[in-house]
C-alpha positions as CSV (number, residue, x, y, z in Angstrom):
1,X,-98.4,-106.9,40.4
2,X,-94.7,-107.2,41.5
3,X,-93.3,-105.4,38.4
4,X,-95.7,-102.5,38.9
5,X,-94.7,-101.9,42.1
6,X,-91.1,-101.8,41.0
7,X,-91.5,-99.5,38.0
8,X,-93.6,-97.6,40.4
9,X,-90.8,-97.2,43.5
10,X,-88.4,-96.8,40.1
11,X,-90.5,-93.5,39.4
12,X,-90.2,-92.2,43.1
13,X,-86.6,-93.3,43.7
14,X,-84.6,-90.5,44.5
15,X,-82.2,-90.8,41.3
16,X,-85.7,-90.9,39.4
17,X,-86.5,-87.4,41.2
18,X,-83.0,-85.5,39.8
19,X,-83.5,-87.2,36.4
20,X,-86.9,-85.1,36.4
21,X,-85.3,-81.4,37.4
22,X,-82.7,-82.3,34.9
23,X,-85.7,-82.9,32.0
24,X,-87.6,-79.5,33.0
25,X,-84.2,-77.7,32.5
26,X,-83.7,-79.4,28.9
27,X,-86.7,-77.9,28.0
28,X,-85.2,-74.1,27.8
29,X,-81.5,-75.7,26.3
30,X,-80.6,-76.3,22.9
31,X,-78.6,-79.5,23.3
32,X,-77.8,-82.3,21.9
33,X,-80.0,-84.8,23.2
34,X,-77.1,-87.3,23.1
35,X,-74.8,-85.3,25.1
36,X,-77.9,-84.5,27.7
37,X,-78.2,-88.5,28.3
38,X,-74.1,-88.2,28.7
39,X,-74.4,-85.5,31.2
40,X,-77.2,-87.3,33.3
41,X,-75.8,-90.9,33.8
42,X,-73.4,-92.1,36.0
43,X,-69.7,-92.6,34.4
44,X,-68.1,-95.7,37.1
45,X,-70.1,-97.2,39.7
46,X,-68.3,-99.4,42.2
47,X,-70.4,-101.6,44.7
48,X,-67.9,-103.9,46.6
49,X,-68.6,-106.0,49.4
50,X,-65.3,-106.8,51.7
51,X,-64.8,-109.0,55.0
52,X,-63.8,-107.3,58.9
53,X,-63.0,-109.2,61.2
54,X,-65.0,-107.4,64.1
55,X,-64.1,-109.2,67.6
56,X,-64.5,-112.6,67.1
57,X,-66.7,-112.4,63.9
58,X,-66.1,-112.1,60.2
59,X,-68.0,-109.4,58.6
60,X,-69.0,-108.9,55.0
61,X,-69.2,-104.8,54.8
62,X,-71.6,-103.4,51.8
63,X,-70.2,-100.6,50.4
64,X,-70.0,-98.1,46.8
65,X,-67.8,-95.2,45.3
66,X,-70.0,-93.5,42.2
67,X,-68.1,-91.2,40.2
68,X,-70.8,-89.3,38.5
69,X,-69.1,-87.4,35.9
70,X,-65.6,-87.1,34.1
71,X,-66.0,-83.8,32.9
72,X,-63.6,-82.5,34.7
73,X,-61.0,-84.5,37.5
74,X,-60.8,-84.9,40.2
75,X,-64.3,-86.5,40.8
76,X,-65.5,-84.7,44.6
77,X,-68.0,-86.0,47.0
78,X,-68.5,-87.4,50.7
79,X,-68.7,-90.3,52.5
80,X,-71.7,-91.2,54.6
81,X,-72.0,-94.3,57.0
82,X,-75.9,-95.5,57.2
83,X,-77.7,-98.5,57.8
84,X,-79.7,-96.7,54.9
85,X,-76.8,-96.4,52.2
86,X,-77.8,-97.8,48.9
87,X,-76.6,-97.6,45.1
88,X,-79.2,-95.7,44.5
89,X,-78.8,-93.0,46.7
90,X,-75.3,-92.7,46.8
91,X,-75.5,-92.1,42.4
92,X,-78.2,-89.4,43.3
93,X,-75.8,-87.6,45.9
94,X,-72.9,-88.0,42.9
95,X,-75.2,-86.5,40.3
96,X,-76.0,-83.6,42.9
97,X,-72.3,-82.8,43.7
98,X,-71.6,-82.7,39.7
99,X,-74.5,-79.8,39.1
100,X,-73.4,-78.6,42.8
101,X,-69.7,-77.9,41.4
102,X,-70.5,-76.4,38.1
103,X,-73.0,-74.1,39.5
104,X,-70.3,-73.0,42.4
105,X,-67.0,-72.8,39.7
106,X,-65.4,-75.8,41.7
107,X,-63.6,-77.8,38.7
108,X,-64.4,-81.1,40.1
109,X,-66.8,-83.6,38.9
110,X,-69.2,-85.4,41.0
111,X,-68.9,-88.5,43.2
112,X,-70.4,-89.8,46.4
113,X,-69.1,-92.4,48.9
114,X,-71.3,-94.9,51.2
115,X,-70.5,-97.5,53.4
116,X,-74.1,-99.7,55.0
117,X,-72.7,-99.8,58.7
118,X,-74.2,-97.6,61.6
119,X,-71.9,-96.0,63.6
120,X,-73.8,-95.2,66.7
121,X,-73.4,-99.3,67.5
122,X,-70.1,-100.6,66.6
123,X,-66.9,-99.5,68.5
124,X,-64.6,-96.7,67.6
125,X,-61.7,-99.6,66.7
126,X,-64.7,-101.3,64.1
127,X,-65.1,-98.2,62.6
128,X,-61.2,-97.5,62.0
129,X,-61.1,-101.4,60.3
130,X,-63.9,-100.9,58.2
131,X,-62.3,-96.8,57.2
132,X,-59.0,-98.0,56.3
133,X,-60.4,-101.3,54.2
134,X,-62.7,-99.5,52.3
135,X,-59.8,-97.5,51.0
136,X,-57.3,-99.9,50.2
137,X,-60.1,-101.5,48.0
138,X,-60.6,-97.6,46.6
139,X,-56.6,-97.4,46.0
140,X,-57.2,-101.1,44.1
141,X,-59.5,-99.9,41.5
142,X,-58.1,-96.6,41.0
143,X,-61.2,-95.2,43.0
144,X,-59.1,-92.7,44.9
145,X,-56.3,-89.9,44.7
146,X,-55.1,-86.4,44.5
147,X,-56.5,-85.9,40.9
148,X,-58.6,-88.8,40.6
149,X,-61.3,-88.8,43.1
150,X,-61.1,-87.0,46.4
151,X,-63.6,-88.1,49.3
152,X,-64.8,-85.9,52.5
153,X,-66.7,-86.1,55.3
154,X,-70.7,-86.9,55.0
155,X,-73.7,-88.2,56.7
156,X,-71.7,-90.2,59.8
157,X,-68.2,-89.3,59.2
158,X,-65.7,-86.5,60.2
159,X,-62.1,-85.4,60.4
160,X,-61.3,-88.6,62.2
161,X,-63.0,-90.9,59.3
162,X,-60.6,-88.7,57.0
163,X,-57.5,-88.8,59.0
164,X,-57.4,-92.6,58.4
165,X,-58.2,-92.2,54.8
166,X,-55.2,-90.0,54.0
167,X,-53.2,-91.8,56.8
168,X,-54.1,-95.3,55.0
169,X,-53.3,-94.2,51.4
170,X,-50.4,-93.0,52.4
171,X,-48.8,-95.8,53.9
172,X,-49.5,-97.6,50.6
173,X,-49.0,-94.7,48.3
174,X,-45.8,-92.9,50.4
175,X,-44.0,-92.0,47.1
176,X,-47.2,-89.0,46.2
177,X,-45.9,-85.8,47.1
178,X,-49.4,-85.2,47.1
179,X,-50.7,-87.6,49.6
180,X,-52.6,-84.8,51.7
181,X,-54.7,-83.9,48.7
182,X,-55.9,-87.2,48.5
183,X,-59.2,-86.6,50.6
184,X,-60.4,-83.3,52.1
185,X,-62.0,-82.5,55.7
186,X,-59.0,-83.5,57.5
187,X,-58.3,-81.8,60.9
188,X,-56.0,-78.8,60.6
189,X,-53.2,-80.8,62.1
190,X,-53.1,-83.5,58.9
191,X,-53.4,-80.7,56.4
192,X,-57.2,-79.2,57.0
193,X,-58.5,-75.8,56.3
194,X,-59.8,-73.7,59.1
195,X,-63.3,-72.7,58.1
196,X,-64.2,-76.1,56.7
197,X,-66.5,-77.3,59.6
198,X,-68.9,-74.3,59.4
199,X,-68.4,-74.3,55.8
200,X,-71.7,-75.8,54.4
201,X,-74.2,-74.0,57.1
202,X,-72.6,-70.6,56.6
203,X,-73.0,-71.3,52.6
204,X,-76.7,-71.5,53.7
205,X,-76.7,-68.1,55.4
206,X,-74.8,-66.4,52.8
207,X,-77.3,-67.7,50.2
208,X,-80.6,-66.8,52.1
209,X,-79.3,-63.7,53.2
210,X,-78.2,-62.7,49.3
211,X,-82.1,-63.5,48.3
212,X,-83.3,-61.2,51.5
213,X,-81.5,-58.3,50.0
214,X,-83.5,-58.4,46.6
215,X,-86.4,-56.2,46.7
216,X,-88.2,-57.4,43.8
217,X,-88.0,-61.3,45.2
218,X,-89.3,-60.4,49.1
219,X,-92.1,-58.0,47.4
220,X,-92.9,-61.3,45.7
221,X,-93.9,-63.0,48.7
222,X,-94.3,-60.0,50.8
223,X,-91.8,-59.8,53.3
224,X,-89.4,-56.7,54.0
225,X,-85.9,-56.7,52.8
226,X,-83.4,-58.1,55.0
227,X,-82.7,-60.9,57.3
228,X,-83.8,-58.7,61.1
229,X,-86.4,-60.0,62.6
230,X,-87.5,-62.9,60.1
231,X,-88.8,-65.8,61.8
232,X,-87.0,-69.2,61.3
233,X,-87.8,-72.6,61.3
234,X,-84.6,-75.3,61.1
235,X,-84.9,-79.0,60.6
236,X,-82.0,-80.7,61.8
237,X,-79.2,-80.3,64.2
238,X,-76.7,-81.8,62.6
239,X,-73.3,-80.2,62.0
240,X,-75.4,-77.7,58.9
241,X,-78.3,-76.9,60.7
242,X,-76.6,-76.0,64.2
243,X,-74.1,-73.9,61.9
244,X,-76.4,-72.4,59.7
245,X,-79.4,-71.4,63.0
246,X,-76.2,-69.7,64.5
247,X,-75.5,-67.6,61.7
248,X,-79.1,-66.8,61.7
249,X,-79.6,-66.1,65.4
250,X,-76.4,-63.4,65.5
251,X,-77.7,-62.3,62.0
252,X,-80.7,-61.0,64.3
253,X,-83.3,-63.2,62.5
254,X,-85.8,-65.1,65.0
255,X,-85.1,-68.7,65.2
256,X,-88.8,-69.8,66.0
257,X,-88.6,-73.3,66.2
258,X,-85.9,-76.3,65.7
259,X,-86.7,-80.2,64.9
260,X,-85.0,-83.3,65.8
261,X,-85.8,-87.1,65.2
262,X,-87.6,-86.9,68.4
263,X,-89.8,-83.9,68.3
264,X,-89.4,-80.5,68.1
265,X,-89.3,-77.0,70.5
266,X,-91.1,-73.9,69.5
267,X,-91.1,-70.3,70.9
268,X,-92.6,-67.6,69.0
269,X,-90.4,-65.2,70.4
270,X,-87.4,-67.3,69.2
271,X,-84.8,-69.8,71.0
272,X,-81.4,-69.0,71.9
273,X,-79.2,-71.4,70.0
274,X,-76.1,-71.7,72.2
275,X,-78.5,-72.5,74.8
276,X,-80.6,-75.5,73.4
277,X,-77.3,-76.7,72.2
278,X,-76.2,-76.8,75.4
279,X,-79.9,-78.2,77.1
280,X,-79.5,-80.9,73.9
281,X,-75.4,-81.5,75.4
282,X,-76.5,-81.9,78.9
283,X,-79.4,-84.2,78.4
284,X,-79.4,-86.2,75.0
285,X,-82.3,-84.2,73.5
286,X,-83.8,-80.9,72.4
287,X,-87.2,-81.5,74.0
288,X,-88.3,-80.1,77.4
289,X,-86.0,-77.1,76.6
290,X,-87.0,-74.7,79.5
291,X,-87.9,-71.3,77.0
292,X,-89.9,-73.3,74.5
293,X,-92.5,-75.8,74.2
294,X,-92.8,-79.4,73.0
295,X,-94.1,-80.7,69.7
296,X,-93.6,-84.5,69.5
297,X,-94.4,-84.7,66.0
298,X,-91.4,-83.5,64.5
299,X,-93.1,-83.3,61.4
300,X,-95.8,-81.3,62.6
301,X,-93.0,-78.3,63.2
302,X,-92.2,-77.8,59.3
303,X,-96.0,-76.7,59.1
304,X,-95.9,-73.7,62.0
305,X,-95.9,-70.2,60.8
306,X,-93.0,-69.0,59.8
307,X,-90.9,-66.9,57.3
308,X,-87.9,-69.0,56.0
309,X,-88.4,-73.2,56.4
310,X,-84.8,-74.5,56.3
311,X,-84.6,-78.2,56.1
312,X,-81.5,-79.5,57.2
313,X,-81.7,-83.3,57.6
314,X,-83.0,-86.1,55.4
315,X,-84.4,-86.2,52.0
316,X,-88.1,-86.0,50.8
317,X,-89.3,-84.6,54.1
318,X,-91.6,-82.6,52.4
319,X,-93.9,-84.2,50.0
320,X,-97.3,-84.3,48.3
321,X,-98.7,-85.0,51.7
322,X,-97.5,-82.4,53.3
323,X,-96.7,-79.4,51.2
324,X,-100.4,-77.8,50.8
325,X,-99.4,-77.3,55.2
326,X,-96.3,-75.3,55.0
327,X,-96.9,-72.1,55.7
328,X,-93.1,-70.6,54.9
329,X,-92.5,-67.8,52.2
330,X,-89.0,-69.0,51.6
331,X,-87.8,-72.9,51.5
332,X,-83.6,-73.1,51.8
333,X,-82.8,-77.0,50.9
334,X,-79.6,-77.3,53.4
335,X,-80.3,-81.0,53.0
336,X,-79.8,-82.9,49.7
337,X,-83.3,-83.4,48.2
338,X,-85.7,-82.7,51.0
339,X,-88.8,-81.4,48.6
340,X,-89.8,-84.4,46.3
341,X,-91.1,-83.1,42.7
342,X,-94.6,-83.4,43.4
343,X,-94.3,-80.8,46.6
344,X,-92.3,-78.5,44.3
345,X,-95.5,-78.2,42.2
346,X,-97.7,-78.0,44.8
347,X,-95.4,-75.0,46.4
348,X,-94.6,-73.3,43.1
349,X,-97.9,-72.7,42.8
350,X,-98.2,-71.1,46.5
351,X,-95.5,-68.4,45.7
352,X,-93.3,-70.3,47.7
353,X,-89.6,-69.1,46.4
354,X,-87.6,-72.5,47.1
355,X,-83.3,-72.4,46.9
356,X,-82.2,-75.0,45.3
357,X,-79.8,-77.8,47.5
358,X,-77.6,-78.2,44.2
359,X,-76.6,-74.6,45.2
360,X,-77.7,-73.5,48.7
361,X,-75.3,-76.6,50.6
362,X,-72.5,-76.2,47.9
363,X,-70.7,-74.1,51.0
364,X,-69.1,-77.6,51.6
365,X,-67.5,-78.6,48.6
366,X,-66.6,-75.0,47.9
367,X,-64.0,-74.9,51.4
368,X,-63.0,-78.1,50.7
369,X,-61.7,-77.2,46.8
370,X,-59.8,-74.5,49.3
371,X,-58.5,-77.4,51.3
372,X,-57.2,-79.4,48.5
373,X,-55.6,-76.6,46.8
374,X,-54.1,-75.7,50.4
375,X,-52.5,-79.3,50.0
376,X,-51.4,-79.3,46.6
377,X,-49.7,-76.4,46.9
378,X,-48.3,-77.3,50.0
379,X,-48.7,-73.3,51.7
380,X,-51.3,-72.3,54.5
381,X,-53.6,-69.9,52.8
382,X,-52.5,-66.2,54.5
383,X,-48.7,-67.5,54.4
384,X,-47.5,-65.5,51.8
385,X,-49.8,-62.3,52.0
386,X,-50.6,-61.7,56.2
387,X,-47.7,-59.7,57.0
388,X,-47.2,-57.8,53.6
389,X,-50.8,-56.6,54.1
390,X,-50.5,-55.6,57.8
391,X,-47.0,-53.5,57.0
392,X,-49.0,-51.9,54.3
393,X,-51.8,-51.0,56.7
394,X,-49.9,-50.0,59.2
395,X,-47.9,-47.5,56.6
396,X,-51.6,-46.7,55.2
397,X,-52.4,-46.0,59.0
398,X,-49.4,-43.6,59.3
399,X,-50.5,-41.1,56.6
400,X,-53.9,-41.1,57.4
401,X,-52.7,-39.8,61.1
402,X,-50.7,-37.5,59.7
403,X,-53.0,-35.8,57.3
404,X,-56.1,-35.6,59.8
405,X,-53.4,-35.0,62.8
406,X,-55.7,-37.5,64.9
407,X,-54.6,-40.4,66.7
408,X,-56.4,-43.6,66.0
409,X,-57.6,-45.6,69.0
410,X,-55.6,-49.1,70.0
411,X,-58.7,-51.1,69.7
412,X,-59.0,-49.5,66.3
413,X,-55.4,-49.5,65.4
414,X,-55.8,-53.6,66.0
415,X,-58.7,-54.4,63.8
416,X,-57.4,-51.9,61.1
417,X,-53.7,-53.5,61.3
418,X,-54.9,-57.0,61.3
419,X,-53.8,-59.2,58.2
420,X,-56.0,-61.9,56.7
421,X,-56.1,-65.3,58.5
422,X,-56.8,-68.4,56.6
423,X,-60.0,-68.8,58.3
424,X,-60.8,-64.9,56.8
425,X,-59.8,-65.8,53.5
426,X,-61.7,-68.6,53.3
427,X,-65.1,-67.3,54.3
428,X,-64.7,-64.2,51.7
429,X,-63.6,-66.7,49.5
430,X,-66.8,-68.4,50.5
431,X,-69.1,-65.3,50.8
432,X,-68.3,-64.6,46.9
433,X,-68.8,-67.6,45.7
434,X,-72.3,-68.3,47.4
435,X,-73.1,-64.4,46.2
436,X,-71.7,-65.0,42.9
437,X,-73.5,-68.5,42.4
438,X,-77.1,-66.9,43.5
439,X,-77.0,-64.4,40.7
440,X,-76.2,-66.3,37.8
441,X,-79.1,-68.9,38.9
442,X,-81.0,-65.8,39.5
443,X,-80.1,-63.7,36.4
444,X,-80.8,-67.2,33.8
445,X,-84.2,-67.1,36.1
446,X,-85.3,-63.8,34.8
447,X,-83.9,-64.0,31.0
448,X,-85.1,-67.1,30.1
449,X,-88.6,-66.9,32.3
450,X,-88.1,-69.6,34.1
451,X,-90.3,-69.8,37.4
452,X,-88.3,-71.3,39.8
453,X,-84.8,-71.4,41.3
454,X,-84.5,-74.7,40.7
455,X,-84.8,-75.3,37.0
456,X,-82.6,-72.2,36.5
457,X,-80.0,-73.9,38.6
458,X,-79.9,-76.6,36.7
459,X,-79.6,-74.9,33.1
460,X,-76.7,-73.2,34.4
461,X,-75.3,-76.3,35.8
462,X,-76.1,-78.1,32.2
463,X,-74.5,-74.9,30.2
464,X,-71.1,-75.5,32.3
465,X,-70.9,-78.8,32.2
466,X,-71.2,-78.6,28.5
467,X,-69.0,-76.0,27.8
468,X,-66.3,-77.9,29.6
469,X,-67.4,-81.2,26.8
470,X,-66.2,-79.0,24.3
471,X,-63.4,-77.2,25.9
472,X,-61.8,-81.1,25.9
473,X,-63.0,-81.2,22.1
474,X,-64.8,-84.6,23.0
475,X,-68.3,-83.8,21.3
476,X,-68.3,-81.3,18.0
């Protein structure tokens, strides 16, 4: 009875749930089935236990670094600290950030970090011993560096987390030129990007709003073009979802309802972001917001009418209980695997057009392949190229008075003059490659008659990685 249970949680673990995406795509590839079973398993898996002295105790700290795949260095992922972190998840968030990169052109393979600690009760000083041991044990084994493996922030962590990753390797590595490279996420001060914050919500938008403009798709389900005036449900507001309902709201779509651990707030006339941020600032929590109403099953708010579901939080949130309730035309998977395989089915079958997570959060990883290349090359991005472009403006801006004989307003003169910042660079750089990534998934979709986003994602994910195989001339 025991071993059935096992092989049955085996089936439903969340590893076990990417393994079967990853077999639907195989079914419209021609590959060798040895290279397949290559591309799906992990290459290194580290699993370390270490002692902290935390006050007057001696702690042993669980912790992992997976580096997914090889096909391409460095390996890329995050970091989260959980009381919830496990090998298998943290392999399942490696293989995502692997199909994540090839799908977005990000030439890093994929890894994932986790430490088991919860940060919300152990002091800021705890938190900094546990940081900087976990990455001397990292530096140890190799697990870490410029073009090795690269972490950044997840689930838990932030810039500070990162500050004390580069600042730890390189007080034991101080002869790499390329020290800063060594992790990405860092505030802007220790070699950051602007932009990188926002980065993964505003990936989100970009990707919702590029489906909205296609005619044939929003026909499909039968909304009008566009994002005005669609009515939005988020999950989670967490650092993606708070980014990505802002975008959103000032986008003019109708942010209907938002969802926390502890319940939810609804108004059909839609909520005001800035100000439920503020209400959740001032008292701790989104509920008893004074323009919306309560729902104390936050679970309850994923099923309200709505055009566009966008969970933002934890995996497998909707499932095979669940998914026959949701009422949304359009699922956007901010989150990593919130839809298990069984409420794909279910939705598929609806019409539901779902975008996949191994593309719609790449946003992310994408600013933070600007970030390292900002560090290796060791030149703010704009440097070179702000004031060349705003003396050719202004000589553009010249002639164009003196051929119409009309003087251009100051206001105007300002935003016309204005050279790129980094922070603009970066979100065109961004915008494309969220625009960019959306049509190949969508344009394998239609040629190969594939039904959904995600098993189209995936064979193009597949197609890279194996073009890169051969590209090193390690398989025939």
């Amino acid at each position: 009875m025991l071993k059935k249970n096992r092989i049955k949680s085996e089936k439903n673990s969340f590893f076990n749930c990417i393994e079967r995406n990853f077999d639907k795509a195989t079914k419209f590839l021609s590959i060798e089935k040895g290279l397949l079973e290559q591309i799906k398993a992990c290459n290194a898996v580290y699993r370390m236990h270490f002692p902290v002295k935390l006050g007057k105790e001696i702690k042993v700290i669980e912790a992992y670094r997976v580096q997914h795949s090889h096909h391409k260095l460095p390996c890329k992922g995050g970091i989260r600290y959980s009381i919830k972190v496990n090998q298998d998840e943290v392999m399942t968030l490696a293989a995502l950030m692997t199909y994540k990169c090839a799908i977005v052109d990000v030439p890093f393979g994929g890894a994932k970090g986790g430490i088991k600690i919860d940060p919300q009760t152990i002091s800021t000083e705890a938190i900094e011993k546990i940081t900087r041991r976990y990455t001397s044990e990292l530096i140890k084994k190799n697990f870490i560096g410029p073009g090795i493996d690269v972490p950044a922030p997840d689930y838990g962590t932030g810039e500070r987390e990162m500050s004390w990753i580069f600042d730890t390797f390189l007080s034991i590595r101080p002869e790499d030129v390329d020290a800063l490279a060594c992790v990405t996420g860092k505030p802007v001060s220790q070699g950051g990007v602007r932009g990188r914050k926002e980065a993964t919500g505003l990936g989100v938008f970009y990707g919702i709003r590029e489906l909205c403009k296609m005619k044939e798709d929003m026909l499909s389900v039968g909304l009008d073009i566009g994002l005005i005036g669609k009515k939005i449900i988020i999950q989670g507001l967490g650092n993606v979802g708070y980014y990505a309902a802002s975008f959103f709201h000032n986008a003019g779509a109708i942010i209907v309802a938002l969802a926390e651990r502890e319940g939810a707030i609804y108004n059909k006339k839609g909520l005001n972001v800035s100000k439920v941020i503020l209400h959740l600032k001032n008292t701790g929590s989104i509920l008893n917001f004074p323009e919306a109403i309560n729902i104390e099953n936050t679970e309850k708010a994923l099923e309200l009418e709505c055009d566009i579901l966008i969970p933002a939080a934890l995996e497998n949130v909707i499932n095979k209980k669940n998914a026959e309730k949701i009422k949304a035309k359009i699922i956007g998977e901010a989150a990593n695997g919130p839809i298990t395989p069984e409420a794909d089915e279910i939705l598929e079958k609806k019409g539901v057009i779902i975008i996949p997570d191994i593309y719609l959060n790449a946003g992310g990883v994408t600013v933070s392949y600007f970030e390292w290349l900002k560090n290796l090359s060791h030149v703010r991005h704009g440097r070179m190229e702000k004031r060349f472009s705003e003396n050719m403006n202004s000589e553009l801006l010249q002639i164009i008075e003196t051929v119409c004989k009309k003087k251009i307003s100051p206001e105007d003169k300002r935003t016309i003059l204005r050279g790129p910042r980094e922070i603009d660079l970066v979100r065109s750089g961004l915008e494309d490659t969220m625009i960019s990534g959306f049509h190949k998934i969508r344009d394998i979709k239609i040629s190969s008659k594939i039904k959904n986003m995600r098993t189209a994602a995936f064979v193009l994910a597949i197609n890279k990685i194996v073009d890169s195989y051969e590209k090193l001339g390690i398989f025939p």
